[in-house]
C-alpha positions in Angstrom: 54.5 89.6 45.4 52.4 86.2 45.2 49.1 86.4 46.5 45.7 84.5 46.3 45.1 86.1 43.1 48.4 85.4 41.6 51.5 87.4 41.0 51.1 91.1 40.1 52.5 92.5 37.2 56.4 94.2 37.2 55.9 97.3 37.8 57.4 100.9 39.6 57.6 99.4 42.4 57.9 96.0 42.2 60.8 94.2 44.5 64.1 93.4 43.4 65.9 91.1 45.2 69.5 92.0 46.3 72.3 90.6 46.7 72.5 92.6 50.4 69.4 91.8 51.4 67.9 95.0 50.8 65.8 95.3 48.1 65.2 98.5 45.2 62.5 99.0 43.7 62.3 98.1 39.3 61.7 101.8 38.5 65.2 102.1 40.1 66.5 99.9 37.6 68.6 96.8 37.1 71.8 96.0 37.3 74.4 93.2 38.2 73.2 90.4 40.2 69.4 90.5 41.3 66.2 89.0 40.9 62.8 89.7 39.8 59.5 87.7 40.3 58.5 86.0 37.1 54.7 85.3 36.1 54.8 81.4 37.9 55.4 83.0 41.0 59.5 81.7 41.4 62.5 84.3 41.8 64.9 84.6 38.8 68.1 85.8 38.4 68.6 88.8 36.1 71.9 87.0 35.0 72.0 84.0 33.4 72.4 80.7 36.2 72.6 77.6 33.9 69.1 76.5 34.4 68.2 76.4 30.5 71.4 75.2 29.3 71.3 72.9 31.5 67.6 71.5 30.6 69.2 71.7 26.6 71.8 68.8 27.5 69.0 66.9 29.3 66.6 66.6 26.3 69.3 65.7 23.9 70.1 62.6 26.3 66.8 61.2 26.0 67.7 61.1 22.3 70.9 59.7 22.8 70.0 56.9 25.2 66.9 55.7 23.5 69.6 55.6 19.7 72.4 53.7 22.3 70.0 51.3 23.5 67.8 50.7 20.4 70.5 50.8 17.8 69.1 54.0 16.6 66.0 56.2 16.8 64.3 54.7 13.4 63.0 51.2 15.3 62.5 53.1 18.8 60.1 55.5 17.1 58.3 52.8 15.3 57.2 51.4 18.1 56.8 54.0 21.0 53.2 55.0 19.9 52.6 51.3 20.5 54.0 51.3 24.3 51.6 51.3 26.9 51.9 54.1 29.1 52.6 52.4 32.4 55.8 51.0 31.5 57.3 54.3 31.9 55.8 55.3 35.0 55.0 52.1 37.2 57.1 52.1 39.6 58.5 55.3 38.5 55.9 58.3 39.2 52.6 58.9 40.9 50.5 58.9 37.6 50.7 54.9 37.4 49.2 54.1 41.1 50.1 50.2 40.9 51.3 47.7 43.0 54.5 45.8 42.0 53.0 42.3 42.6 50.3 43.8 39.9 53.6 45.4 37.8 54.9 41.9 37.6 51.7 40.5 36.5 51.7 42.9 33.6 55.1 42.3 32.2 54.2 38.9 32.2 51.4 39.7 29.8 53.3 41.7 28.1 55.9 39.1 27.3 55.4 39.3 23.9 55.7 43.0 22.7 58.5 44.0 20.9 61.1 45.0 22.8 59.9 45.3 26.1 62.6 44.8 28.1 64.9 47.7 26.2 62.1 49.8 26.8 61.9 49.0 30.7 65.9 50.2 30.8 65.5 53.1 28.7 63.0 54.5 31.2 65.0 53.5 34.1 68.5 55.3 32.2 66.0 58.3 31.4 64.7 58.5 35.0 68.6 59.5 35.7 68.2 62.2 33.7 64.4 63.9 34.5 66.2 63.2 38.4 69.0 65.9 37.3 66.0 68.4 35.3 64.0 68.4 38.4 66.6 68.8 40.9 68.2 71.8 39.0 65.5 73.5 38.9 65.1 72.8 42.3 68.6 74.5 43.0 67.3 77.1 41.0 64.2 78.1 42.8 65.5 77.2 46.1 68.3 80.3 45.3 65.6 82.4 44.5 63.4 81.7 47.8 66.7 82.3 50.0 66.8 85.8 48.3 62.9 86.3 49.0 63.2 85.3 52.2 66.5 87.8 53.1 65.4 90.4 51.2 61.7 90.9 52.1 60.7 88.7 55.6 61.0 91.0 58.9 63.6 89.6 60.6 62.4 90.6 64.1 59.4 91.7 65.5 58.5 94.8 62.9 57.7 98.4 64.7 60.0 98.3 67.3 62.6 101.0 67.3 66.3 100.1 67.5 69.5 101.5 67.8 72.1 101.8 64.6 74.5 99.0 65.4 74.9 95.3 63.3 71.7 93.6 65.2 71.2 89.7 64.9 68.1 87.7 65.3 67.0 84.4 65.3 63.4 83.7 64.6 60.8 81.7 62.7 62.2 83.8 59.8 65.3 82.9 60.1 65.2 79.3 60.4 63.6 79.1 57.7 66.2 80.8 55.8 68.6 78.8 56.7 66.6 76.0 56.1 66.2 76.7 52.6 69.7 78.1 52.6 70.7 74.2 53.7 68.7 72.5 51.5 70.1 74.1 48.2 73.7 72.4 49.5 72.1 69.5 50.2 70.2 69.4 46.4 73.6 70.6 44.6 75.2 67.3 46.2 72.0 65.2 44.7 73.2 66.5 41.9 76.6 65.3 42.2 75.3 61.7 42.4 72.9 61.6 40.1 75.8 62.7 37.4 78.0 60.2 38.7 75.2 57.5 37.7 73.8 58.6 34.5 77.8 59.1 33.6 78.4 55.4 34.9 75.4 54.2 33.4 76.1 55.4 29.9 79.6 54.0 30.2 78.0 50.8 30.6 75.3 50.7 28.5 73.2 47.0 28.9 73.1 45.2 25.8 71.6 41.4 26.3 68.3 42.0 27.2 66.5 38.5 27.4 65.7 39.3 30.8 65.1 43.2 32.6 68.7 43.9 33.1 69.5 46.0 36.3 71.2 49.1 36.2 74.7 49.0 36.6 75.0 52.2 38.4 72.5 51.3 41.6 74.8 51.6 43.8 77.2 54.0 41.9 77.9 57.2 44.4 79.9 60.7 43.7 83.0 59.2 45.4 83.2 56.5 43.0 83.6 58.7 39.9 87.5 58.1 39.7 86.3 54.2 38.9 84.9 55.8 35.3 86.7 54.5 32.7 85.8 55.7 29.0 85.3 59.1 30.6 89.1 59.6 30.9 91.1 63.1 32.6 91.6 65.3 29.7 87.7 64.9 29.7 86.2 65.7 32.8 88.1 69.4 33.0 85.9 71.9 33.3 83.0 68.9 34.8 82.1 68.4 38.0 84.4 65.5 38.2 87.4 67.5 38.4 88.6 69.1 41.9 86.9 72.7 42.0 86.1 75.2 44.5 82.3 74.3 43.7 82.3 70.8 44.2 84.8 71.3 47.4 82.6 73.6 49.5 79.3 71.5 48.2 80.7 68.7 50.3 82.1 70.8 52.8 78.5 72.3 53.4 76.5 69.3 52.7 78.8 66.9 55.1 78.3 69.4 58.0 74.7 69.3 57.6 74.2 65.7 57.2 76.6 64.6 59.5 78.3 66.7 61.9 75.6 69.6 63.0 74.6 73.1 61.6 76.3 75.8 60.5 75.7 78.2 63.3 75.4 76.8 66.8 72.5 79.1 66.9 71.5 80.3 63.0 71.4 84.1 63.0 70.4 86.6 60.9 72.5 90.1 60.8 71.1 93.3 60.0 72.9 96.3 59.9 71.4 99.6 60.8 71.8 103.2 60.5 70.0 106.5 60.9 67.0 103.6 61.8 67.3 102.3 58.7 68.1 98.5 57.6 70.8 98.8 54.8 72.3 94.8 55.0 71.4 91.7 55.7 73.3 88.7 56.2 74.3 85.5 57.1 77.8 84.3 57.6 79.2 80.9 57.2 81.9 79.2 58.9 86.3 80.2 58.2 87.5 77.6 55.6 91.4 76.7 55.2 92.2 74.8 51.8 88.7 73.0 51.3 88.7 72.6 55.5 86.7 74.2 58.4 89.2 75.9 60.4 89.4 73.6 63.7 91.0 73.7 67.3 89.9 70.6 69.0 86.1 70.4 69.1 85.6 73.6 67.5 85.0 74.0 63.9 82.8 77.0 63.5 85.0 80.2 63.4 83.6 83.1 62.0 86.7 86.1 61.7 86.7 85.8 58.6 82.9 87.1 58.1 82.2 85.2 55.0 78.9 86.8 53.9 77.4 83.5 51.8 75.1 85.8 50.1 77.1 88.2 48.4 78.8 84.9 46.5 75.9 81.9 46.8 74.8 83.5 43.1 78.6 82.9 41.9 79.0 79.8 43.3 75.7 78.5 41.7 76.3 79.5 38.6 79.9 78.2 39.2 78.2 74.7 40.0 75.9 74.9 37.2 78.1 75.7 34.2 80.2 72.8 35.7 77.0 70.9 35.0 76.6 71.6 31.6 80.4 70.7 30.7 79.3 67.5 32.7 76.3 66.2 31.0 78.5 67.3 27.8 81.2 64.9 28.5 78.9 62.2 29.1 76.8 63.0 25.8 80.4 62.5 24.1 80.1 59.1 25.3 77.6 58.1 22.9 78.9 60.4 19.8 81.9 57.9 19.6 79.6 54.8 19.1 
């Protein structure tokens, strides 16, 4: 548990998260999917979710955009020692507090260095890709914090007695679990986006730079990706770009949200009970019919089919985020042909 002096060391009885919402104690031992509390605090899964393979592809592509745009790493690393640091954050990131009109002023000074204006598009191409490190990990940790939240927040008021029966609540608790539980869709679709630029981006790679060029994939969205050219079918199987289940309920979720409501009237927690005793938790999630909320008229929130999102969300991330890898992947190709 996290507390003002930090987290505690795993031990007997530390918590581990489970997939059901009840949580066993370590000296119990380990076993399928769970999580544990690392030493920063966040929740990890015991299995493997993507997150480091993930960050692997990322670092390569700084390599490869800066040898794409440059013409190769030797003259790039000649002069980076040389670049002053604001040109990579200005504009950019909170460490270079500047205003533009005083950003424009600069580059005018700065007319003269080697370069410049490659440099000024690399950081802008490498800004796609920090945009997909961050908000992975972001997927991540959010993941984890829906299994604190499920597994170890009191649902309801704590000490009162109750019956056995399947009891549901709806409280500060729960809000915020489906909150978080919201967000994580939301942050998968970011994800979505920010693929489909850095893979239109490196499709198009500038090459006159006598000016700042623009990026050409501003205005580039997820629903553009079948306008990709070099990154042709036989290469986006096993991406994100090809119809999946993941990418299917990721919009399905994320549209709802955004657009069209919640995804319960009134968000609910279930907890079933016996002998006194809490032995599930759960939260359900709408009936789906090929990629579809099941609908009659106005209504589009069945729930017969008690869909128990958190007995699968681990799956489906780690669905999403292997997708991701293949992803960044083909787009890395990109630049191995040149």
């Amino acid at each position: 548990m996290i507390g003002r002096k930090g987290v505690e060391p795993i031990g007997p009885d530390s918590p581990v998260l489970q997939l059901n919402g009840v949580p066993t104690r370590f000296a119990d031992g380990l076993a399928g999917d769970c999580f544990l509390q690392t030493s920063d605090g966040s929740w990890r899964p015991l299995e493997d979710d993507g997150l480091y393979a993930v960050e692997a592809e990322c670092v390569a592509l700084y390599d490869d955009l800066a040898a794409s745009i440059f013409g190769g790493l030797g003259i790039y690393r000649k002069l980076l020692p040389h670049v002053p640091p604001f040109l990579s954050q200005a504009g950019l990131n909170s460490e270079a507090p500047i205003r533009r009109d005083a950003f424009e002023t600069a580059l005018v000074k700065l007319a003269a260095f080697p370069e410049l204006n490659r440099f000024l598009y690399l950081y802008d191409c490498q800004v796609l890709v920090s945009a997909i490190q961050e908000c992975t990990k972001e997927v991540s940790q959010l993941t984890g914090e829906f299994y604190r939240i499920l597994n170890l927040e009191p649902f309801f008021t704590p000490g009162i007695p109750v019956e056995d029966s399947i009891r549901w609540s709806t409280s500060p608790t729960v809000t915020m679990l489906f909150s978080t539980l919201g967000f994580l869709f939301i942050r998968m679709h970011s994800l979505l986006d920010y693929l489909a630029k850095l893979a239109c981006e490196s499709e198009s790679i500038r090459k006159d730079f006598k000016t700042y060029p623009r990026l050409a994939s501003s205005n580039f969205m997820f629903g553009d990706r079948k306008k990709l050219k070099k990154l042709a079918r036989e290469k986006v199987v096993g991406t994100l770009f090809e119809t999946c289940d993941e990418v299917t309920e990721v919009e399905l979720i994320r549209n709802l949200l955004i657009h069209d409501g919640l995804l319960d009237d009134m968000p609910k927690g279930y907890e079933v009970i016996e002998d006194g005793i809490v032995i599930e938790r759960f939260v359900l999630m709408p009936d789906r019919r090929d990629g579809k909320f099941e609908r009659f008229k106005n209504r589009h929130r069945f729930y017969g089919g008690e869909d128990k999102i958190n007995l699968r969300l681990t799956a489906l991330v780690r669905g999403f985020q292997t997708r991701q890898v293949g992803t960044l992947r083909a787009v890395r190709s990109l630049f191995a042909q040149r």
